[in-house]
N, C-alpha and C positions, 0 to 999 in steps of 0.2 A: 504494500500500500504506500502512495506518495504521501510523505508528510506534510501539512499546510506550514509554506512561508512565514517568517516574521518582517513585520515593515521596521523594525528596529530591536535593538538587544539593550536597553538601558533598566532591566530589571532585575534583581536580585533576588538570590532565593532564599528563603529559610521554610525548612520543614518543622514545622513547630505545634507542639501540644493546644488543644485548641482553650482558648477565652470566653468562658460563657458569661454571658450578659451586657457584652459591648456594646452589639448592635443586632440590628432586625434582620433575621436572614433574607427578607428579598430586596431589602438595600445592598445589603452584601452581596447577592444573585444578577439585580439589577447594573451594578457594577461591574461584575463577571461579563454579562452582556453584551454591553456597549463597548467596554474596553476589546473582548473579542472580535466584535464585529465591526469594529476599525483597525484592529490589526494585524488577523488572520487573513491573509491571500489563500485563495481556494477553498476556503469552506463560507460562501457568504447568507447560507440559506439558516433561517433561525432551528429549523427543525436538525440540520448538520451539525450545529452550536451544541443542541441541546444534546445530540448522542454522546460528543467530548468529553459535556460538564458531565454526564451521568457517568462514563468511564472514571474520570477525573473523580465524582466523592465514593464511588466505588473502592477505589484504590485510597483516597484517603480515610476510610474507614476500618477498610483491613489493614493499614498501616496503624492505625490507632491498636484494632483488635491487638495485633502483634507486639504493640508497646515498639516499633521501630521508627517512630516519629521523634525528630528534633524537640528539644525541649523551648520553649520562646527564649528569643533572642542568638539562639548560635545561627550563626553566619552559614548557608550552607552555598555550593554555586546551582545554578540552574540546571547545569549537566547532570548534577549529583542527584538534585530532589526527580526531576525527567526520568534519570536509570530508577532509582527509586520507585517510582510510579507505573515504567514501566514492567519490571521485577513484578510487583505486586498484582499490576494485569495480568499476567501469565498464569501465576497461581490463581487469579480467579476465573479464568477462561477455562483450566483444568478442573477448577470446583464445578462450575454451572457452566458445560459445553450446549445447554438448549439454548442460555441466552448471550454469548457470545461465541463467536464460530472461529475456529482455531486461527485464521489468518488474518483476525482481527488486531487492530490495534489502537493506540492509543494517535491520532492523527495530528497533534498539538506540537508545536516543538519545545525546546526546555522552556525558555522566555516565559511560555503562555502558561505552560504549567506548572512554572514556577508561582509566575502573579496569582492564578486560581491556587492554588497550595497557602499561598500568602492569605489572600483571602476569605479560605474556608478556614485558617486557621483562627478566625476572630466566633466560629462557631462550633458547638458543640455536638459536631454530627453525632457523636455515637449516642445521644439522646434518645433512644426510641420511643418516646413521645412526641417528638414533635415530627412532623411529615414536610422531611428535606426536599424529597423528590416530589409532593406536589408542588410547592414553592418554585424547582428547579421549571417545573413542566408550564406553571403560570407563569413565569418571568417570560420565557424563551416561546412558548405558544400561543399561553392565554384560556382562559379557564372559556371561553364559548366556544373553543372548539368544536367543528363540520356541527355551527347554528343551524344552516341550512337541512338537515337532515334528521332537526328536534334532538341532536344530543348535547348538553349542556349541563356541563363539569356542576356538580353539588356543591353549594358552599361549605368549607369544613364546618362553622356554626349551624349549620340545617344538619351534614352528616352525625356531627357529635352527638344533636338532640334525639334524632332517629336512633341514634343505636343507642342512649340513654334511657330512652321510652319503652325501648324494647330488651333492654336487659339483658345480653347475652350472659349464657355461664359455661363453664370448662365444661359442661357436657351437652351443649346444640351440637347441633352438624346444621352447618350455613350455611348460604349460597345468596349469590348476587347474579340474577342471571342476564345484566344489562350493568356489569362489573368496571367499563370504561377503563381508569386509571387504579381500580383496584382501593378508592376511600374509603368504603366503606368497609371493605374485607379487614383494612389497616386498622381504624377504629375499634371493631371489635373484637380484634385481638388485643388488644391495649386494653379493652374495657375490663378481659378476664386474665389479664395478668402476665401475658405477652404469651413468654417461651412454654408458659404452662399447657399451650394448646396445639391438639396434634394436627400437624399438619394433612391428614387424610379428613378434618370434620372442618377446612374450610375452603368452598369452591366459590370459582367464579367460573363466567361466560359472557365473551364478549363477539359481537361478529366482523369485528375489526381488526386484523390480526396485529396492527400495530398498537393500540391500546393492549391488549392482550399482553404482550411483550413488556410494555409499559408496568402492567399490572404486576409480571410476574418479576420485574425487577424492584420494581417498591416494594412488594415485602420481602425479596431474597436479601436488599441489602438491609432493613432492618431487624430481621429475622435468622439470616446466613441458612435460607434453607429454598427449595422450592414448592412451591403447593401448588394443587389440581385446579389450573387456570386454562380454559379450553377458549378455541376460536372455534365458532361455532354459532347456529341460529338459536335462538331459543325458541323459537315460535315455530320452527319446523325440525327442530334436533335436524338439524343437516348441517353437515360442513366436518372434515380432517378426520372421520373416523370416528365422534362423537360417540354413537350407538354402541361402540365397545368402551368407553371411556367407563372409568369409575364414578364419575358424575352422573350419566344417564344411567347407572344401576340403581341410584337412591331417590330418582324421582318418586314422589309422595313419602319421602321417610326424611323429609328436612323438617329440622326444629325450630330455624327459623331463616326467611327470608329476608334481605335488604338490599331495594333497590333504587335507583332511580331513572324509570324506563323513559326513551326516548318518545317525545310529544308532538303531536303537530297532524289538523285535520288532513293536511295534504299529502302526508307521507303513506305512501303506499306500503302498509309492513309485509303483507301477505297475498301471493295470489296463486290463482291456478286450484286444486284441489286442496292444499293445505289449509285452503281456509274452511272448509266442511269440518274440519276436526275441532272447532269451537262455538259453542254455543252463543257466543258474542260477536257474532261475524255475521249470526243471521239478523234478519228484519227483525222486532219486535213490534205488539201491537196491543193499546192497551183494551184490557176487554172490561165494559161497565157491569156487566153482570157478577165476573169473579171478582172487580174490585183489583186486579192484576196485570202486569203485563204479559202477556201472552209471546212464543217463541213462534215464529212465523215459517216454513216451507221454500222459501227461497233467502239467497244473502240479500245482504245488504251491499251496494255498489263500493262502498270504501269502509274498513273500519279500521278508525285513528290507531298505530301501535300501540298507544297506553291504554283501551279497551279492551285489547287482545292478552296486555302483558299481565292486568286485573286476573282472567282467568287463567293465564300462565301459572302467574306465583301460589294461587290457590291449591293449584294441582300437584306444585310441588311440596307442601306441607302434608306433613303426616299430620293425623288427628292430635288436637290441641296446640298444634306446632302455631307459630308466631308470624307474622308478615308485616314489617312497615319497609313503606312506599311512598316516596313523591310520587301526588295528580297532581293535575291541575284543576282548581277548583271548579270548573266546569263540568268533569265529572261527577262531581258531588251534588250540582245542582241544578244544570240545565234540563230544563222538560225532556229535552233530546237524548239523554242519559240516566232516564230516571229509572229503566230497566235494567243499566247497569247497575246502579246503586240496591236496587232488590236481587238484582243473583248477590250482590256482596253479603247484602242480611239474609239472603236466605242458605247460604254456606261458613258464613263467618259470624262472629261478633265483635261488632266493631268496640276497642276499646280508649285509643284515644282520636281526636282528631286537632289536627293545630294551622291553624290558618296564618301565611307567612305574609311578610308585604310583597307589595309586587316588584319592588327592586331586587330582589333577593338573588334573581339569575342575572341583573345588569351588571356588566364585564367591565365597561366603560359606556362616556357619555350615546356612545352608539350600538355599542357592543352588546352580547348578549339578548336578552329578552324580558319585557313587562310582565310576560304569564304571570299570572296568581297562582301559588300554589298550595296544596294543604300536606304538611306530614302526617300520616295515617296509618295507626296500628291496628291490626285486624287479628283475631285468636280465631282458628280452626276448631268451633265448637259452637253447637246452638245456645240461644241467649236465653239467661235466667228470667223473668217473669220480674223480677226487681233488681235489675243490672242497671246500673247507670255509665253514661259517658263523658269520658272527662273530655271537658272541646276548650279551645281557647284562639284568641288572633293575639297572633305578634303586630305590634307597629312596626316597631323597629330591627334589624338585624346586625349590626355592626357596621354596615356599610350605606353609601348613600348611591343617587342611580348614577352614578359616574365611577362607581367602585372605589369609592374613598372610605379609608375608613372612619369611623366614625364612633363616639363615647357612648352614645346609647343605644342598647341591644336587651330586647325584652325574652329572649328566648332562655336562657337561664335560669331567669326566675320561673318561666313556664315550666321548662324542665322540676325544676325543685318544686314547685307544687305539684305538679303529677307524682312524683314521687313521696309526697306528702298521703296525697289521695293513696296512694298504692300501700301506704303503712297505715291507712285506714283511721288516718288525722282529719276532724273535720275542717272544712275550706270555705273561707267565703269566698260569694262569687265575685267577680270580675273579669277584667280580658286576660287576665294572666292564668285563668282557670275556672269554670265553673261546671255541673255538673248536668246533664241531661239523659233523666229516664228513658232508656229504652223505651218504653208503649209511647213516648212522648213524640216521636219522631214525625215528622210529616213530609205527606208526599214524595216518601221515597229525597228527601233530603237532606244531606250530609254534612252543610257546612256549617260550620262555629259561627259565622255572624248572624245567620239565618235563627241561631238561637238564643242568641244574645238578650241575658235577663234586664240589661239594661232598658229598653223601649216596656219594658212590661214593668219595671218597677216602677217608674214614672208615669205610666197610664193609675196606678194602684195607687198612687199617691194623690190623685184628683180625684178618685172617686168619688169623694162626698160634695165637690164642688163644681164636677161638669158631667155631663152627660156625653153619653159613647157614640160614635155612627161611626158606623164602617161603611167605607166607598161603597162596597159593590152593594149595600143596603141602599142608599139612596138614587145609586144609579139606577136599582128595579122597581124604587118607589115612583121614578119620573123626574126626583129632583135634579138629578144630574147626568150630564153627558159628556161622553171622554172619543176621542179618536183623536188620530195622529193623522201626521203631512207628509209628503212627498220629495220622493229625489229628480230632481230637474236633468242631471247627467251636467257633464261639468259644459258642454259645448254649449250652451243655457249659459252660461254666464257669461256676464259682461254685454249682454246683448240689447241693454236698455239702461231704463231706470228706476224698475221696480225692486224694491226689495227683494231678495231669497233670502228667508231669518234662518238663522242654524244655529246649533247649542252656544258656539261660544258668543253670538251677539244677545245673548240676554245676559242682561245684571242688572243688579239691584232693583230689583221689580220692573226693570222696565224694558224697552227694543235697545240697542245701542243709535245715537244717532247716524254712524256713517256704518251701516252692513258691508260687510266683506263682499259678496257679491251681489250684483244685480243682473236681472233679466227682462226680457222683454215685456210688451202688452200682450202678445200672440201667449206668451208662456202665460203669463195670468191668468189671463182669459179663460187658458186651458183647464186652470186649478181652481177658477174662484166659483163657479157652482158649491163643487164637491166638498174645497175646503173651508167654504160660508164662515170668513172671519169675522166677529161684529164686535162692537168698542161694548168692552167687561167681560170680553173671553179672557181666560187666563192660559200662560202656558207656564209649561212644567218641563227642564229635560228629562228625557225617558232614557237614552241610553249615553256612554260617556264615561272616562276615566274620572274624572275629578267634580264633573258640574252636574252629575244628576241629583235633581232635587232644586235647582236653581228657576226661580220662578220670574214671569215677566205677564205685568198687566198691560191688554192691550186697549189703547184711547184710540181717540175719535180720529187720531192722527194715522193709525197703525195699521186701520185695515185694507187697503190696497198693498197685500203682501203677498207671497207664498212661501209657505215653513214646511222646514226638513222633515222627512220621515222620523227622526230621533226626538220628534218634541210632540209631547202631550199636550193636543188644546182641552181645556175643561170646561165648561159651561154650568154655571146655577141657571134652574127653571125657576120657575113660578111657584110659591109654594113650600118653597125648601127651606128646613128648619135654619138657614145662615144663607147672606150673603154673600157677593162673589168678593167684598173686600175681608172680610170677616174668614172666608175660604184662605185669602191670601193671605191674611196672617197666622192662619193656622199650619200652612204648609211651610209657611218658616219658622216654626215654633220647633225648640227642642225636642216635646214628644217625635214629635212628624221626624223630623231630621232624625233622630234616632234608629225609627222604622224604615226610613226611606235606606239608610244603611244598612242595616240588618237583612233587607230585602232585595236589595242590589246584588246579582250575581254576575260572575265573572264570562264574558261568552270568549274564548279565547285570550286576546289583549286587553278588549274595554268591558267596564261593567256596563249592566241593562236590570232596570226598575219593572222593563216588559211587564206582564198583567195582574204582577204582584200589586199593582196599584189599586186593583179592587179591593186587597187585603189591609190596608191603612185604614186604621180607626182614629175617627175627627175628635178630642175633646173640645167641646161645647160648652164656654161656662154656663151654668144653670142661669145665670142673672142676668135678665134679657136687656137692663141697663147697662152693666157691662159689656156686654155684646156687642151695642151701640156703640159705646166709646169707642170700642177697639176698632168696628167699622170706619167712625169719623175719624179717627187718629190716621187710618189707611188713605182714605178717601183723601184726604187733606196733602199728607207725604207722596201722594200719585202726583195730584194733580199742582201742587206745587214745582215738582221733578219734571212732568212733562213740560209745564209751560217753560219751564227754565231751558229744557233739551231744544224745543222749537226755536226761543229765543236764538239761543246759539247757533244754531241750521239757518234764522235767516236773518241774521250777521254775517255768515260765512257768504252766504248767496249776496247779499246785499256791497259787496267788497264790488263785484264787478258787473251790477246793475244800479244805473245812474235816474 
């Protein structure tokens, strides 16, 4: 093998004992980096980089193991610490000849692996607690790795929680059958004690043969051993001989799984006849008689991997055996999935559930993905008659959606209260834990915010002073009417001078004065039968990351518009126990914001309020003077704002008509 060029020799070596608590290992990584990949000729690709540095704390760790490391401060040359390292590769190519191949070497010359040597010695790789080689793997790749294809590296604070919820002991047999870089396989060995666990009770599978590889060096270098790490499908056991492997002998005799399967509606996981071998690939249909979803006679045209991979991990649990999983909150709650969520209860029992922010898988300001998602523990055993479920949401994760880090992270304390609950301490509720009965569950839905004791302790605290109405009551009484608006298609725009309103030009109760887009009179014309705007409609957005629930009253100014499909117009009739300003202060009122959250689910990237809006209950205060007030107080802050918006609109116009 040619060895990569130096653009200069101005570095010195010392092979030296490592310094723990300097510095942050991916400052130290991060430097390893850039310094390589401005000085290295011939290897300029980051994935080339990263094969080096892996050789490189490979060799610095068996050099540790052997106690043949410089101690800090002796002088060594670059030639010395180089033969040194390369010495050390040879015996480990002779240890583990699957993961390097005899004519492999070390491609760096002394210079560089001096500087790396110098570097790593400010940390304490032999730590096997802390995960070098993921570190090594985000500097030099980057944790969204093949985004495109819904696989997306788990952050170690979601992996730690997962496999703290699920409790591994020296006697599971695990498996990760969507294993990637092999995190989580690492975690739980760590959880039970490291070396105390044999290497035949932990698999993974991955169908990427270079994560695979990936995999099986992260724990051979922290571990000095190899484990049953297959390339291979899990959704078709095909691929290298699988079917003879010792992993495909223990399907349904795992005790527990941990994974986090690749997501995304457009990824095609399975096709051809393999997809007849699961129940979740076909149509479902729900049937009003059984109360049920019903298993349908033909598939289904696409079903997303993490649907598939749901009954995957099932199937690999022996009876009472364990399974936590990243979804994506979608599954837990879309109507589209609601027959998944029934195979889960009707083969498992769900016992925690933990709803994460949606930064969680952002890599960088671009990087990565919004998905929502939930950590999810599920026991292979039918559920007790008074089993409860511990659910909770994280705000916070440690990091921000640019992938910074960052001081507040609610996922620890989550953890410690599950495991409070698990010692059978009683919990108050809140987001960091609260508990939900089994029989309690509805429609087949799974998520923590959707049960959130919050909107319900705050209805219970008004009882004695307001009165209840639920939308979808008043909507079949007559008092009210709801429907939404239309997508114009973007060629629509700009084609006039009419309004097209959309989520983000509503605020503060009102239209924005200058809409983002406009469209014609032709286009109007086209919408204004159907979507019969009239001055005291209110709108609401319906679907949206951040602004559902943001309301906008429409005046006498407003209605020659057309509004997006994403926006709820509401209507008070004649008759109805409240007002349309009375309406609109109700919908900004903290109960409502509450509910309007708790009822927001996740459809991929953005959440949607969709027909949960029927399900909102109005508190009313009993005191119909009251009531008033609160009306004229609205009335007054409208029409105050509008006239002040108009104002301004024709001052701008009035600049260049004389």
């Amino acid at each position: 093998m040619v060895r990569a060029k130096s653009r200069s020799r101005q570095v010195s070596g010392q092979l030296t004992l490592p310094i723990q608590g300097l510095v942050s290992p991916k400052s130290v990584l991060r430097k390893i980096r850039n310094y390589l990949a401005g000085q290295v000729v011939g290897l300029t690709r980051d994935e080339s980089l990263l094969e080096e540095v892996l050789k490189c704390v490979f060799c610095r760790v068996h050099l540790e193991r052997e106690k043949r490391a410089n101690s800090v401060g002796d002088y060594v040359l670059p030639e010395t610490i180089a033969e040194g390292y390369r010495q050390a590769f040879d015996q480990i190519r002779q240890k583990f000849p699957t993961l390097f191949e005899s004519d492999n070497e070390i491609s760096l010359d002394p210079d560089h692996i001096a500087y790396v040597d110098h570097e790593f010695a400010s940390l304490n790789l032999s730590d096997t607690t802390h995960d070098i080689v993921g570190d090594i793997y985000e500097t030099f790749i980057g944790s969204g790795y093949r985004g495109q294809e819904g696989q997306f590296f788990t952050p170690r604070t979601a992996v730690r929680a997962l496999v703290e919820l699920t409790a591994p002991t020296t006697g599971d047999v695990i498996i990760d059958p969507a294993c990637g870089s092999g995190s989580f396989l690492l975690q739980a060995i760590h959880h039970v004690a490291g070396f105390d666990v044999l290497p035949e009770r932990i698999h993974g599978i991955d169908k990427d043969a270079y994560l695979v590889r990936l995999s099986l060096l992260h724990l051979a270098l922290q571990f000095d051993t190899i484990f049953p790490i297959n390339c291979a499908d899990s959704l078709t056991w095909g691929g290298n001989d699988f079917e003879t492997s010792s992993t495909q002998s223990l399907i349904g005799q795992f005790t527990l799984v941990l994974t986090n399967p690749p997501f995304g509606s457009k990824i095609v996981s399975l096709s051809g006849a393999a997809r007849t071998d699961f129940d979740l690939a076909y149509k479902w249909r729900y049937s009003k008689h059984t109360g049920r979803y019903q298993k349908q006679a033909s598939l289904a045209k696409n079903t997303p991997p993490q649907i598939l991979f749901v009954e995957r991990c099932i199937s690999l649990l022996a009876a009472g055996g364990r399974l936590g999983i990243v979804l994506p909150e979608s599954v837990l709650s879309s109507p589209r999935h609601r027959h998944v969520v029934q195979y889960i209860l009707d083969h498992t029992t769900p016992i925690a559930v933990v709803g994460m922010p949606e930064v969680l898988f952002k890599t960088s300001g671009r990087g990565g993905t919004h998905t929502k998602v939930c950590l999810v523990v599920l026991e292979k055993k039918p559920a007790s008659s008074d089993h409860q479920i511990f659910m909770a949401e994280a705000k916070w994760c440690g990091h921000d959606s640019r992938a910074r880090e960052i001081p507040k992270d609610d996922i620890p304390a989550i953890v410690e209260k599950f495991q409070a609950f698990k010692r059978e301490e009683p919990i108050s509720p809140d987001r960091f834990g609260f508990l939900v009965p089994y029989t309690d569950l509805q429609n087949n839905i799974l998520t923590p915010r959707f049960y959130d004791p919050e909107p319900r302790r705050m209805l219970s605290e008004l009882k004695s002073t307001h009165d209840f109405y639920k939308v979808s009551d008043l909507i079949n009484d007559g008092f009210l009417s709801i429907s939404t608006g239309d997508e114009v298609g973007k060629l629509a725009y700009g084609t006039g001078d009419i309004p097209f309103v959309r989520t983000s030009d509503l605020s503060n109760w009102e239209i924005k004065v200058n809409p983002k887009h406009l469209v014609s009179r032709d286009v109007y014309e086209n919408y204004a039968t159907k979507q019969d705007v009239r001055k005291g409609d209110i709108f609401m957005v319906r679907d949206g990351t951040y602004l559902i629930g943001t309301c906008a009253f429409i005046s006498r100014y407003d209605t020659e518009i057309v509004y997006q499909s994403h926006i709820f117009k509401i209507r008070v009739r004649e008759g109805a126990p409240l007002d349309n300003y009375l309406l609109l202060a109700l919908l900004s009122s903290p109960p409502l914001v509450a509910q309007i959250k708790a009822m927001s689910f996740t459809q991929d990237i953005i959440d949607s309020l969709g027909g949960r809006i029927h399900d909102l209950v109005l508190p009313v205060p009993k005191s119909a003077l009251h009531c008033r007030e609160i009306s004229d107080m609205v009335r007054r802050a409208i029409e105050s704002r509008i006239e002040a918006r108009e104002l301004t609109r024709k001052a701008r116009q009035a600049v260049v008509v004389l």
